[in-house]
C-alpha positions as CSV (number, residue, x, y, z in Angstrom):
1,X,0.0,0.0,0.0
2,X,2.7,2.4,1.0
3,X,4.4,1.9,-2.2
4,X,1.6,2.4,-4.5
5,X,0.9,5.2,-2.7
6,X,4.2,6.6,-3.0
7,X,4.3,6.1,-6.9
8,X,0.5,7.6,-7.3
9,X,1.5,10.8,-5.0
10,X,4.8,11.1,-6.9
11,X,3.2,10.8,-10.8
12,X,0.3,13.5,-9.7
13,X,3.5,15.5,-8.5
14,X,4.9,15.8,-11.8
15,X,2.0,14.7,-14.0
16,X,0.9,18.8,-14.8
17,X,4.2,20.6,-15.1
18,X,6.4,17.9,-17.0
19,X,2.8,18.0,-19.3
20,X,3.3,21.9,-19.5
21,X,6.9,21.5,-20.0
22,X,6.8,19.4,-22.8
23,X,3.8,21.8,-24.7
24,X,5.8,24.8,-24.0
25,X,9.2,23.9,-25.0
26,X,8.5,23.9,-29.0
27,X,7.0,27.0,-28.8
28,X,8.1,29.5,-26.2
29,X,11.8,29.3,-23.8
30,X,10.0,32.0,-21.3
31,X,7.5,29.3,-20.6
32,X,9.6,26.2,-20.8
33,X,11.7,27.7,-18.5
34,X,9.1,29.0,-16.1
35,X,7.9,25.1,-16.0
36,X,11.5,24.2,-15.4
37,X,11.9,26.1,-12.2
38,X,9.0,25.2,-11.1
39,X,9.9,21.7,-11.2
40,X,13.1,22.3,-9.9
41,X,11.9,24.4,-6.8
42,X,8.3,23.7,-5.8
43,X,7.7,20.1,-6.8
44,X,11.4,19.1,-5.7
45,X,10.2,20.5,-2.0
46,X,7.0,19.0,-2.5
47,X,8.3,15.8,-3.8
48,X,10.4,15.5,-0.3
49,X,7.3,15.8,1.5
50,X,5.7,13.0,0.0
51,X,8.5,10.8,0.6
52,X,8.4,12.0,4.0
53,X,5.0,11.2,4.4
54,X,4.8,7.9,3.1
55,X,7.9,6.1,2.9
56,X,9.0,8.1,6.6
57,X,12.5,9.5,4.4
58,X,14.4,12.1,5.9
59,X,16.2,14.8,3.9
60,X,19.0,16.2,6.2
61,X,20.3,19.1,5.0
62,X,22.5,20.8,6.9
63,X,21.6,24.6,7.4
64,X,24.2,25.4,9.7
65,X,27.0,24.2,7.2
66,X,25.7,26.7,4.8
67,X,25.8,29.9,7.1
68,X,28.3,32.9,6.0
69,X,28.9,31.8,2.4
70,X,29.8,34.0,-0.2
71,X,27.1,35.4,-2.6
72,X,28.6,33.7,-5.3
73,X,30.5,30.5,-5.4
74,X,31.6,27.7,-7.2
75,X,30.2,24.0,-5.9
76,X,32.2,20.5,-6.0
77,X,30.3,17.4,-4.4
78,X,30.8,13.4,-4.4
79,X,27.8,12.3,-6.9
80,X,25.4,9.1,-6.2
81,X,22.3,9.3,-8.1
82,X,20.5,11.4,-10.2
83,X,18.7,12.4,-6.9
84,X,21.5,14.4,-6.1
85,X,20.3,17.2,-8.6
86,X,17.5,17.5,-7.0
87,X,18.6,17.5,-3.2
88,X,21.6,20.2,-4.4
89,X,18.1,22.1,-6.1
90,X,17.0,21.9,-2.3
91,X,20.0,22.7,-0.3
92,X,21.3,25.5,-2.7
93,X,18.5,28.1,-4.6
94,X,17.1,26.0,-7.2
95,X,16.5,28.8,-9.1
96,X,20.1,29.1,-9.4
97,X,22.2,26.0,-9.7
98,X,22.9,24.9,-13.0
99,X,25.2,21.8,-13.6
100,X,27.7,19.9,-15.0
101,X,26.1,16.4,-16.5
102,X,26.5,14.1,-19.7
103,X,25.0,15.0,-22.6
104,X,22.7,11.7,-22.3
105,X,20.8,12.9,-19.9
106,X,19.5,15.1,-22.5
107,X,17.5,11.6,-23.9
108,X,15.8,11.4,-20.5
109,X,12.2,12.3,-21.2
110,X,11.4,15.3,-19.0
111,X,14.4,15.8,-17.7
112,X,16.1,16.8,-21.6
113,X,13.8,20.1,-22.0
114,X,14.2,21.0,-18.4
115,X,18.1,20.3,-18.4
116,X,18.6,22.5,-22.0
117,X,15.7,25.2,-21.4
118,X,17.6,26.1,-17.9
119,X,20.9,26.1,-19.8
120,X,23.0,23.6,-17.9
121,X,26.1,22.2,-19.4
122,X,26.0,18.7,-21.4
123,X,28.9,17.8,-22.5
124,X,29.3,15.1,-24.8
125,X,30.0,11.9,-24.0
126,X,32.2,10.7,-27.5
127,X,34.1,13.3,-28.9
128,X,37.1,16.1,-28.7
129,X,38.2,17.3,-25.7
130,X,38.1,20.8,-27.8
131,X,34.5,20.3,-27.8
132,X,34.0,19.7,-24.3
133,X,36.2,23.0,-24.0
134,X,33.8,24.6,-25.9
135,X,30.8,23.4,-23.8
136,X,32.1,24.2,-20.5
137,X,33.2,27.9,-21.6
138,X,29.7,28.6,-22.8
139,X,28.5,27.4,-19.6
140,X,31.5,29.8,-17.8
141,X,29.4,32.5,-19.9
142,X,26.3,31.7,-18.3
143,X,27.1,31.4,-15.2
144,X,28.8,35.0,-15.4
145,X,26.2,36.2,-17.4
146,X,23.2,35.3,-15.2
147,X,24.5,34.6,-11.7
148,X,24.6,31.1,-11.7
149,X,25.9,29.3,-9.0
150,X,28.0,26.2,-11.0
151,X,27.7,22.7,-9.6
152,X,30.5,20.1,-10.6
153,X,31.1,16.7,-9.9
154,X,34.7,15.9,-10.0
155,X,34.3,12.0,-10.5
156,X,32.9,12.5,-13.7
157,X,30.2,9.5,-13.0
158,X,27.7,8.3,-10.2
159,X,28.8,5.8,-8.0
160,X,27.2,2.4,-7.7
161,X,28.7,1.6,-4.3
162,X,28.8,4.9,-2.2
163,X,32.5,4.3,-2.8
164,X,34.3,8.0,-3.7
165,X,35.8,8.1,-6.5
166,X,38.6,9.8,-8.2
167,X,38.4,13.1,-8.9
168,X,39.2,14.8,-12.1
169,X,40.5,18.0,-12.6
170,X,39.8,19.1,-16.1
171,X,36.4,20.3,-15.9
172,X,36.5,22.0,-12.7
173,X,39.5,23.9,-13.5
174,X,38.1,25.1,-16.9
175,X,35.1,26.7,-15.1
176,X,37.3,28.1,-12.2
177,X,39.5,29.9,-15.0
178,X,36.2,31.1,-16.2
179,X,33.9,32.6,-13.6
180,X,37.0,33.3,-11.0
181,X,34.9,32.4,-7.7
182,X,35.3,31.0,-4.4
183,X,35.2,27.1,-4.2
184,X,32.9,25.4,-1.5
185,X,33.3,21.5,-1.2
186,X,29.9,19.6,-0.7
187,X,29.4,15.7,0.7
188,X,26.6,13.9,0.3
189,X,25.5,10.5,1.2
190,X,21.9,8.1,0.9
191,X,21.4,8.3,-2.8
192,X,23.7,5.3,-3.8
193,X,21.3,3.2,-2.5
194,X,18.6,4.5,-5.3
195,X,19.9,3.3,-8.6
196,X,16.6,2.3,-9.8
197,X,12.5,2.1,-8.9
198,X,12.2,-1.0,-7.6
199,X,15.4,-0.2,-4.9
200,X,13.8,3.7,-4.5
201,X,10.0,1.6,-3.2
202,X,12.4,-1.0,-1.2
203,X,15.3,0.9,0.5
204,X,13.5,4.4,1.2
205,X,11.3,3.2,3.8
206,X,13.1,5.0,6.8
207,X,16.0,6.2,4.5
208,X,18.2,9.4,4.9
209,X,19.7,11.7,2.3
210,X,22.6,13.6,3.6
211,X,24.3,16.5,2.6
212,X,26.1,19.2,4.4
213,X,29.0,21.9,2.9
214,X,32.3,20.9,4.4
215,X,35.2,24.0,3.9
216,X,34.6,27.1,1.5
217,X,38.0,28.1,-0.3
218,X,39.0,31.3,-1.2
219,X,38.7,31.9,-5.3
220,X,42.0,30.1,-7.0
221,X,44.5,32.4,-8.6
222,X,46.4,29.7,-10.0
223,X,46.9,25.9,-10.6
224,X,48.7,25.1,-7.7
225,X,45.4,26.7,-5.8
226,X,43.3,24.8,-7.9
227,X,45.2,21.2,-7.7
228,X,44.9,21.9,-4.0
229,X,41.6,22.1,-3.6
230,X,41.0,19.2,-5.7
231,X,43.6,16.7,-3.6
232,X,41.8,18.0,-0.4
233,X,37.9,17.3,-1.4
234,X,38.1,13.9,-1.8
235,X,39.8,13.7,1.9
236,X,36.9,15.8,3.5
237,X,34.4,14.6,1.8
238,X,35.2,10.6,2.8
239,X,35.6,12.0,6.8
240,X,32.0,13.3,6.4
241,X,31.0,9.9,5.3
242,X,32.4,7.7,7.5
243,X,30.9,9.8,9.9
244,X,27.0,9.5,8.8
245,X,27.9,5.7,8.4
246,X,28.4,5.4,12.2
C-alpha cells in the first residue's frame, strides 16, 4: 500500500508541469523555463514531502553548514544518483544551480527540456576534448552572465557503491578559470542506494539523504590553488561519510 501510494503521489506530482513543459518547449523558452523552475523548486520540495509522508524518508540538510557563504560561489560534491540534482536544487537556490552532466541525460524524457531550457552544461560523452572545452566555456558565460551558481562533480560519473571516487581535474579547472569564484566543497550520502524504482519503493522506507558543505576556499588564482583544492575534497568529503555511516 505504502508503495503504490508513494508512486501515485509522486506521478500527480509531476504529471501537470512535466505535461506543460513538454507543450511549451516547442514554442516559447520563457515558458519552458518557467515550468522548469517550477519543477526544480516547488515540486522538488514537495516531492520530499511526500517521501516523507509515506515512505517516513528524511532529507537532512545541513543549514548550519551553509551559514556565511559567499554570494557567489563555485560547488564541488561526491555524486550518487541522479537524486543528487535535485537534493543540491534543495539545499542550494534551485533557481540558481545549474550543472555539469552528460550530454545523455539530454534523452531522458522530461528531464532533456528541463536540463537545456535552464541552460546547464552537457557535454558530450564521445568526442574532442576541444569540444567539451567549448561546452564548459559557454556554460562559464552563463554562469557569469546570469549569476549562476555552477555545480561540478569531479568524479565524472555516479557511483554504484557509495564508494568515492577519483576526482578529475579538467572540468573544474576550466570553469574556475572562467567565472574566477570561491570554491565550497559539498558531501553527500543516501542516494547510492537509489539506482533504480524497484530499490527507490524498497530501500527508502526510513532512509536518509545527507548532505552538508564541508570548507569554503577562497577563489583560486592559479593551478597550484586549484590542484589543491582538488587533492583536499576527496579527503573531507570521505571523513563526512564515514561519519554519517556510524
Amino acid at each position: 500500500m505504502f508503495s503504490f501510494l508513494t508512486l501515485l503521489a509522486l506521478f500527480g506530482l509531476l504529471a501537470f508541469p512535466t505535461a506543460m513543459l513538454t507543450i511549451t518547449y516547442p514554442f516559447s523558452k520563457k515558458a519552458a523555463l518557467f515550468w522548469s523552475n517550477y519543477i526544480t523548486t516547488h515540486s522538488a520540495r514537495v516531492f520530499f514531502a511526500v517521501l516523507k509522508k509515506y515512505r517516513k524518508f528524511s532529507l537532512d540538510m545541513d543549514e548550519e553548514s551553509k551559514k556565511n557563504l559567499p554570494e557567489k560561489f563555485i560547488i564541488i560534491s561526491n555524486h550518487q544518483s541522479l537524486m543528487d540534482i535535485v537534493v543540491f536544487f534543495n539545499f542550494f537556490d534551485g533557481l540558481r544551480v545549474r550543472f555539469v552532466a552528460k550530454d545523455s541525460l539530454g534523452k531522458v524524457p522530461m528531464v532533456g527540456k528541463m536540463l537545456r531550457s535552464q541552460g546547464h552544461c552537457m557535454i558530450p560523452r564521445k568526442g574532442k576534448n576541444s569540444v567539451a572545452m567549448r561546452h564548459l566555456d559557454q556554460f562559464a558565460e552563463r554562469v557569469n552572465r546570469f549569476n549562476y551558481l555552477p555545480l561540478i562533480f569531479p568524479e565524472g560519473t555516479r557511483s554504484r557503491t557509495g564508494e568515492l571516487g577519483k576526482f578529475y581535474a579538467a572540468g573544474f579547472r576550466r570553469i574556475s578559470e572562467k567565472v574566477n569564484l570561491p570554491v565550497v566543497v559539498c558531501a553527500l550520502d543516501g542516494g547510492w542506494q537509489l539506482a533504480d524504482m524497484k530499490s527507490i519503493m524498497r530501500r527508502l522506507k526510513k532512509g536518509c539523504y545527507h548532505v552538508k558543505v564541508l570548507k569554503v576556499y577562497d577563489t583560486p588564482q592559479n593551478k597550484e590553488d586549484e590542484m589543491k583544492i582538488l587533492e583536499e575534497a576527496p579527503g573531507l568529503i570521505q571523513q563526512q561519510l564515514d561519519l554519517w555511516r556510524k
